[in-house]
GUDRENTI-859984 format. One record per residue (C-alpha): residue number from 1; residue in one letter; x, y, z. Coordinates in Angstrom, 2 decimals. Layout:
BEGIN
NUM,A,X,Y,Z
...
//
This chain:
BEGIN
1,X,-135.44,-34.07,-92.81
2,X,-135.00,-30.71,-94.32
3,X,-137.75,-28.17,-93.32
4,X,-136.08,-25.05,-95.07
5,X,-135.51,-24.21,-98.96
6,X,-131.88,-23.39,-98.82
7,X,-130.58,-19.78,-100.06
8,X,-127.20,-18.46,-101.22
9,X,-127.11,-15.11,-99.03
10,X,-123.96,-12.96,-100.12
11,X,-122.06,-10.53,-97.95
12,X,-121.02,-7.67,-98.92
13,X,-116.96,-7.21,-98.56
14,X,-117.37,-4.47,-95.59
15,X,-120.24,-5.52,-93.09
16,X,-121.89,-2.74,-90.68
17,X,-120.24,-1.75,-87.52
18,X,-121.26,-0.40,-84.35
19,X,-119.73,2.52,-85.17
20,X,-121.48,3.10,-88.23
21,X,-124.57,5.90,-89.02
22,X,-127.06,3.87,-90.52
23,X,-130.27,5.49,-92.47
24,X,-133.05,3.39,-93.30
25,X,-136.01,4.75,-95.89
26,X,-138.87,3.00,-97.33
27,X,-141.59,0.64,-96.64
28,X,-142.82,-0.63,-92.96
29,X,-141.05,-3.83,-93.25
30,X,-137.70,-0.46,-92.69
31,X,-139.08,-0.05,-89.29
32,X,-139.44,-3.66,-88.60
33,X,-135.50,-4.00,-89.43
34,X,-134.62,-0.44,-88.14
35,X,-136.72,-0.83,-84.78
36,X,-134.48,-4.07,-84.00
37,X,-130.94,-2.59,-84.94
38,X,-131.94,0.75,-82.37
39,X,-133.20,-1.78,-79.90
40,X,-129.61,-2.91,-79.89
41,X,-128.15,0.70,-79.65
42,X,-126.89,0.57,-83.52
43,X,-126.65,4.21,-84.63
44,X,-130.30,4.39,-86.75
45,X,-132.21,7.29,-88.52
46,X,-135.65,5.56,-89.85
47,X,-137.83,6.90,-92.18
48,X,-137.15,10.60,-92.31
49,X,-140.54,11.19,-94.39
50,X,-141.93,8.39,-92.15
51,X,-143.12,4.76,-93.84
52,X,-142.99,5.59,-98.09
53,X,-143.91,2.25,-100.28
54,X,-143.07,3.35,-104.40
55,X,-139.25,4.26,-105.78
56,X,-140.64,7.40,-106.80
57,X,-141.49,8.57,-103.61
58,X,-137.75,6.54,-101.67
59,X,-136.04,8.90,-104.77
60,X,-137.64,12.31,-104.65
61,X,-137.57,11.91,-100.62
62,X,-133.69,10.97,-100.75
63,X,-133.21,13.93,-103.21
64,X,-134.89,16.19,-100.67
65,X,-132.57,15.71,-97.90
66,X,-129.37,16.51,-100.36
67,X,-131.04,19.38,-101.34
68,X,-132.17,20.32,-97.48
69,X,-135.44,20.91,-99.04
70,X,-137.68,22.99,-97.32
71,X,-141.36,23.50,-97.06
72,X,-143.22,26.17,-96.88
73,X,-147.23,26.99,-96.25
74,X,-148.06,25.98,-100.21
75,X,-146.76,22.59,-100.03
76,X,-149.49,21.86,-97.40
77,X,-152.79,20.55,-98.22
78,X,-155.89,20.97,-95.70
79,X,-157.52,17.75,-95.68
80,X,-159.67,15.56,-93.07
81,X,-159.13,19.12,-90.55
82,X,-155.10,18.60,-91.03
83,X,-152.54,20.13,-92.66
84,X,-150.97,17.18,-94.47
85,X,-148.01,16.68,-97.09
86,X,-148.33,14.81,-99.89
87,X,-144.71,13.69,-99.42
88,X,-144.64,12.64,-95.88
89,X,-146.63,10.35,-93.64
90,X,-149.41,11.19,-91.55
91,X,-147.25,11.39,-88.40
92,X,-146.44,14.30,-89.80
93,X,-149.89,15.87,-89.88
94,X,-151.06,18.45,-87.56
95,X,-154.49,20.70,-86.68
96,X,-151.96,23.67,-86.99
97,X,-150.14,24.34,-89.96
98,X,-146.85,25.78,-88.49
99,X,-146.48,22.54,-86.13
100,X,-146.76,20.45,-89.12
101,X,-144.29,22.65,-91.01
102,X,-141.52,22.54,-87.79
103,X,-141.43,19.05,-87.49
104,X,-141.41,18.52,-91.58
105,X,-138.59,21.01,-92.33
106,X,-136.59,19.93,-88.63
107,X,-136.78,16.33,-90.24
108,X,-135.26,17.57,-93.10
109,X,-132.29,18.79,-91.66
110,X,-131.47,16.42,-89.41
111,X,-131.82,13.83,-92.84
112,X,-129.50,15.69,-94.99
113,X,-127.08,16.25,-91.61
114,X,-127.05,12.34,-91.02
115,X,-127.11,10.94,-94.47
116,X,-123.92,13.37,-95.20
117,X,-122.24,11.18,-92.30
118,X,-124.03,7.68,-92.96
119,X,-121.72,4.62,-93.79
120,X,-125.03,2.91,-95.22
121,X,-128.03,4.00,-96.78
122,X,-131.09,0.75,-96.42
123,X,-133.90,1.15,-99.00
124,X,-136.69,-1.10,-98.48
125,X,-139.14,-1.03,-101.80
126,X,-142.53,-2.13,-100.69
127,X,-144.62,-1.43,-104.05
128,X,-144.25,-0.37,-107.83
129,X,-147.57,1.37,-107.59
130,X,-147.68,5.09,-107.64
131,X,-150.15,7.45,-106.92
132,X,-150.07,10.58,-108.74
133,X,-152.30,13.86,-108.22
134,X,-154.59,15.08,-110.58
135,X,-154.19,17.01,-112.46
136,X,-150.25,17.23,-112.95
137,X,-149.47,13.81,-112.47
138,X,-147.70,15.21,-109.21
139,X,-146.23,11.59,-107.57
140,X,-147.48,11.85,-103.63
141,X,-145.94,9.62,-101.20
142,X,-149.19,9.59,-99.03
143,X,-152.91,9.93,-100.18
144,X,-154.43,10.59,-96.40
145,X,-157.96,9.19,-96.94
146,X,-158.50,11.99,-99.82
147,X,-160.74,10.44,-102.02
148,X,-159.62,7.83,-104.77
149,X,-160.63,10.76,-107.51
150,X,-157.46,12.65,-105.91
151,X,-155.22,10.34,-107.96
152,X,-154.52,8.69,-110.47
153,X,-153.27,4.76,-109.91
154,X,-150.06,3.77,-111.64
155,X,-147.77,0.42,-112.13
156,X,-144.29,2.24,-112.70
157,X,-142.38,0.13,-115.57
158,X,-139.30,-1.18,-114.33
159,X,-137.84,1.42,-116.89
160,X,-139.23,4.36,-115.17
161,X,-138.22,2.52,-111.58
162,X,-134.41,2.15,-112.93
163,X,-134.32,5.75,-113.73
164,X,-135.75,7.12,-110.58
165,X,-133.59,5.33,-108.51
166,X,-130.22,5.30,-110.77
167,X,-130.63,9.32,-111.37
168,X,-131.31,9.67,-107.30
169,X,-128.47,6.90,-106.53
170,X,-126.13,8.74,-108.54
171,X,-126.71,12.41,-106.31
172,X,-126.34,10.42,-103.22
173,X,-122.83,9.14,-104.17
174,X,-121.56,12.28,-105.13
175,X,-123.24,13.73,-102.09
176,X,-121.32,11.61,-99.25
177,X,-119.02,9.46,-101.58
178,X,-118.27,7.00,-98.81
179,X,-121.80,5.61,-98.62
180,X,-122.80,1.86,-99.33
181,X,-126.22,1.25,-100.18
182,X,-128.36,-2.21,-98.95
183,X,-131.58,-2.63,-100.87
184,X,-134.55,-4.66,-100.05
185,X,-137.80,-5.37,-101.18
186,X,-140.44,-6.01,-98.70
187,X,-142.16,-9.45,-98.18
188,X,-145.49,-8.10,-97.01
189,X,-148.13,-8.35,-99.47
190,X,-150.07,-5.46,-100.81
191,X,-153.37,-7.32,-101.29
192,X,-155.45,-4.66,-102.29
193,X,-153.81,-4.22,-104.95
194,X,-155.04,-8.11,-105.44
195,X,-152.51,-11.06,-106.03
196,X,-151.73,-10.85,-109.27
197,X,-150.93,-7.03,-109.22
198,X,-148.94,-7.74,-106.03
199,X,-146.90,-10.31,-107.55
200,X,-146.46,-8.11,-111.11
201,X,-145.37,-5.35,-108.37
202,X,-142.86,-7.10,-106.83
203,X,-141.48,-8.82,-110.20
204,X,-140.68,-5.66,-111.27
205,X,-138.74,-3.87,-108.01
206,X,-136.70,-7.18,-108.05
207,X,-135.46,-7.12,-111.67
208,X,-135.07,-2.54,-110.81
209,X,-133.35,-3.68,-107.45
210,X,-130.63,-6.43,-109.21
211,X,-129.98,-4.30,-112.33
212,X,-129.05,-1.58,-109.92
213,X,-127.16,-4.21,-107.55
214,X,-124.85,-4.81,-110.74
215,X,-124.68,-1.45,-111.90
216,X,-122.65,0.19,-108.73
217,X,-119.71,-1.84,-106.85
218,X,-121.44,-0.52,-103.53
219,X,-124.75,-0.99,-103.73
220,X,-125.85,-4.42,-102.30
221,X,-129.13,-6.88,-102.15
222,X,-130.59,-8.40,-99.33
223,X,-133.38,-10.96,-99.99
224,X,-135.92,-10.21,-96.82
225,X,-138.15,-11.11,-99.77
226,X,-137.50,-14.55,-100.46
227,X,-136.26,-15.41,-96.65
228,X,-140.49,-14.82,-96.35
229,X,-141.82,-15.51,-99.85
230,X,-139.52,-18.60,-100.65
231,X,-137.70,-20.01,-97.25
232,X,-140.94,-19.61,-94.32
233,X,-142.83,-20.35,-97.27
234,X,-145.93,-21.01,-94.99
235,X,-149.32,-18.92,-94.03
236,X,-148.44,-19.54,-90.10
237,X,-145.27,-16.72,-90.36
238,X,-147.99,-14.14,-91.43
239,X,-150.21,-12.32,-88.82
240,X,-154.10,-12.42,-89.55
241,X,-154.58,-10.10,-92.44
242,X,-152.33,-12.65,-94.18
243,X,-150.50,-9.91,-95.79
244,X,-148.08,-8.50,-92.84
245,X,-144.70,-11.06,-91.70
246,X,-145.28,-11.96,-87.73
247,X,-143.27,-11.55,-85.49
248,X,-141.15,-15.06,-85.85
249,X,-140.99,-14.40,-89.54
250,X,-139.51,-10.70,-89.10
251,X,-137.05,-12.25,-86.42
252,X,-135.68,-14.92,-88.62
253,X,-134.82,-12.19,-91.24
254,X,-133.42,-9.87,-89.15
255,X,-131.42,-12.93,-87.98
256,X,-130.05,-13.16,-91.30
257,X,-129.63,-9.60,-91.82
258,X,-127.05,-9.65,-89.02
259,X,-125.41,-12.48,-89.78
260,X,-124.26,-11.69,-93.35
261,X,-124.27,-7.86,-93.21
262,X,-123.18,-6.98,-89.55
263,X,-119.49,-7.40,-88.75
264,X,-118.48,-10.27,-86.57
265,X,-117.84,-7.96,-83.72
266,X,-120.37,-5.77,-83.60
267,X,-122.72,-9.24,-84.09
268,X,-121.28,-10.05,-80.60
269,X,-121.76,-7.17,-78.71
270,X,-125.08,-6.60,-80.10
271,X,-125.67,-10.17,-78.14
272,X,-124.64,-8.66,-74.98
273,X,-126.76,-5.84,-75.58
274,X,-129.79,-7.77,-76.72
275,X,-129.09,-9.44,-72.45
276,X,-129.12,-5.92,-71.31
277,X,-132.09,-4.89,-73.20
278,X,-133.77,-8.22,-72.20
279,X,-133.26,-8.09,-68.13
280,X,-134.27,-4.05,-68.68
281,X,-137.98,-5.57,-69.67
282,X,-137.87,-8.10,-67.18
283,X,-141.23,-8.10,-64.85
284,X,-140.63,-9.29,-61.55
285,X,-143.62,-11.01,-59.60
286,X,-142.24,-9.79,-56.35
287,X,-139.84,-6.36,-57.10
288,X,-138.64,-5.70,-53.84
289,X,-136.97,-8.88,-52.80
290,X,-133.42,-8.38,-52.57
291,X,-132.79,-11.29,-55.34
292,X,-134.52,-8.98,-57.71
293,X,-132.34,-5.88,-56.29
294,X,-129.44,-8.29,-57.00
295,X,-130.84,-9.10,-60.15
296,X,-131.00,-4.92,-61.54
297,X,-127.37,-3.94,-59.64
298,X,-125.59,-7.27,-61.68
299,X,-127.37,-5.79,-64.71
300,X,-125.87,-1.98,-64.22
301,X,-122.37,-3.34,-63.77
302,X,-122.46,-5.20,-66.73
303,X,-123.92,-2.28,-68.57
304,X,-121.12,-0.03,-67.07
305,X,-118.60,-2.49,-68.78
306,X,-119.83,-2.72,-71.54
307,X,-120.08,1.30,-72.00
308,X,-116.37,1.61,-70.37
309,X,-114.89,-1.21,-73.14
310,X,-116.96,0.44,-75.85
311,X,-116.84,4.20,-75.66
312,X,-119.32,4.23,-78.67
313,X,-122.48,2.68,-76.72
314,X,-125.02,4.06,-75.11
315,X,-126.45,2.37,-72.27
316,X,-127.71,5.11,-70.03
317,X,-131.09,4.35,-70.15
318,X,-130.75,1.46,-69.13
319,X,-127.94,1.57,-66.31
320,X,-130.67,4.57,-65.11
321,X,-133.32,2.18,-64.84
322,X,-131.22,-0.78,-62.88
323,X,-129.83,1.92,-60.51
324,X,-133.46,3.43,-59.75
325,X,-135.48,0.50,-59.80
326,X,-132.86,-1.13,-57.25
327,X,-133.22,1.87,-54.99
328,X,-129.71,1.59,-54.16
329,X,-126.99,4.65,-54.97
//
């Protein structure tokens, strides 16, 4: 009996390698993808603005780190007894106002230092909704709480969506002409918005994200979206609010993810690494029987191995914790 919808999943002609600098911007459903590739020691900057949602906000931020934009006291609001940005998230947010601006601005340049170096740039589109600040119509990335008369409420048209991104896509390829771009579009469900505005949301990043996909040889499309919307097809992969992916439906994309974009090598060695990472979480009933010392020293020699046969992965962490926890040298 078939339980599944099949889909047609293509793979781009050069998959990600270990070796590879990897950024990841946009949405949460990024971090749910980015959290499991650095879990497995892949070489991962998430989020340099923290989570964004609209293309507006994925383009100005990407144009940003190019530019090694930055900010100063005047691009800080005082809101909620914080000094915010508009453009970043609210991990960003501080009491004082130079705090907020030091980790903003050191954000900043480690972005534009890693995407200059990045094989592949992952944009994860979570909304077409944009909030802009009155008055100016200034596009913010983040409205903090402020109140809803802050902002003006906007569905981008997928004209204005293919502009923001193409104009942005086409500063990032002459900025480090060697990167490959993955796009997404996220499965969870912006239900305040309301259905039908969700679904007219994500209609229109999919028809921004495939006319881009065919515009540019290296710019690729990976349906998280329909592995959720179309394949799972089914309320019991989505967590309470019925809005957010759980935690078996983020694993079966993230299986798929590294089966058509992640080189066969690095697919196996991130198996070996996912036994490592596994056996470091591992909760022993009874920690100081010698079975369990057994258990961490096997673990740190085949950590060591793996490090010594692949000079590019760090296990130290890890081969730290076996040793200590062992209590042997």
């Amino acid at each position: 009996m078939k339980m599944f919808l099949d889909i047609d999943i293509s793979s781009p002609p050069v998959k990600i390698d270990y070796r590879d600098k990897v950024m990841m911007t946009g949405s949460c459903f990024t971090e749910h993808i980015g959290g499991s590739l650095e879990e497995m020691k892949f070489r991962i900057l998430q989020n340099p603005n923290g989570i964004i949602f609209d293309p507006s906000s994925v383009a100005s931020s990407l144009l940003s780190y190019i530019d090694q934009k930055q900010y100063g006291e005047g691009d800080l609001v005082y809101l909620n007894e914080l000094w915010q940005s508009w453009q970043h998230h609210s991990r960003f947010s501080d009491m004082s106002r130079e705090k907020a601006l030091e980790q903003i601005n050191r954000s900043q340049r480690q972005a534009h230092a890693f995407l200059k170096e990045a094989q592949w740039l992952i944009i994860t589109l979570g909304t077409a909704f944009s909030y802009r600040l009155m008055p100016g119509n200034e596009p913010v990335a983040n409205c903090h709480r402020a109140p809803a008369s802050f902002f003006e409420k906007r569905l981008m048209t997928i004209e204005e969506i293919n502009i923001a991104l193409d104009n942005c896509l086409y500063r990032v390829f002459r900025f480090n002409p060697d990167l490959r771009v993955i796009f997404t579009v996220s499965p969870v469900r912006h239900l305040r918005d309301g259905v039908i505005e969700n679904n007219r949301s994500k209609a229109r990043l999919l028809e921004a994200t495939h006319h881009l996909a065919r515009k540019f040889d290296r710019l690729y499309y990976f349906p998280a979206y329909e592995l959720v919307i179309d394949v799972l097809r089914d309320y019991r992969f989505y967590d309470i609010d019925m809005a957010h992916p759980n935690y078996q439906a983020t694993r079966f994309v993230i299986e798929k993810f590294m089966e058509h974009y992640v080189n066969d090598e690095s697919g196996a060695l991130s198996r070996e690494v996912q036994k490592i990472i596994a056996a470091r979480k591992h909760k022993p009933f009874h920690a100081s029987t010698e079975a369990h010392k057994q258990f961490l020293l096997l673990h740190a020699e085949k950590a060591r191995a793996l490090m010594e046969k692949y000079p590019f992965l760090d296990l130290e962490e890890e081969l730290a914790y076996f040793i200590s926890a062992s209590g042997r040298p």
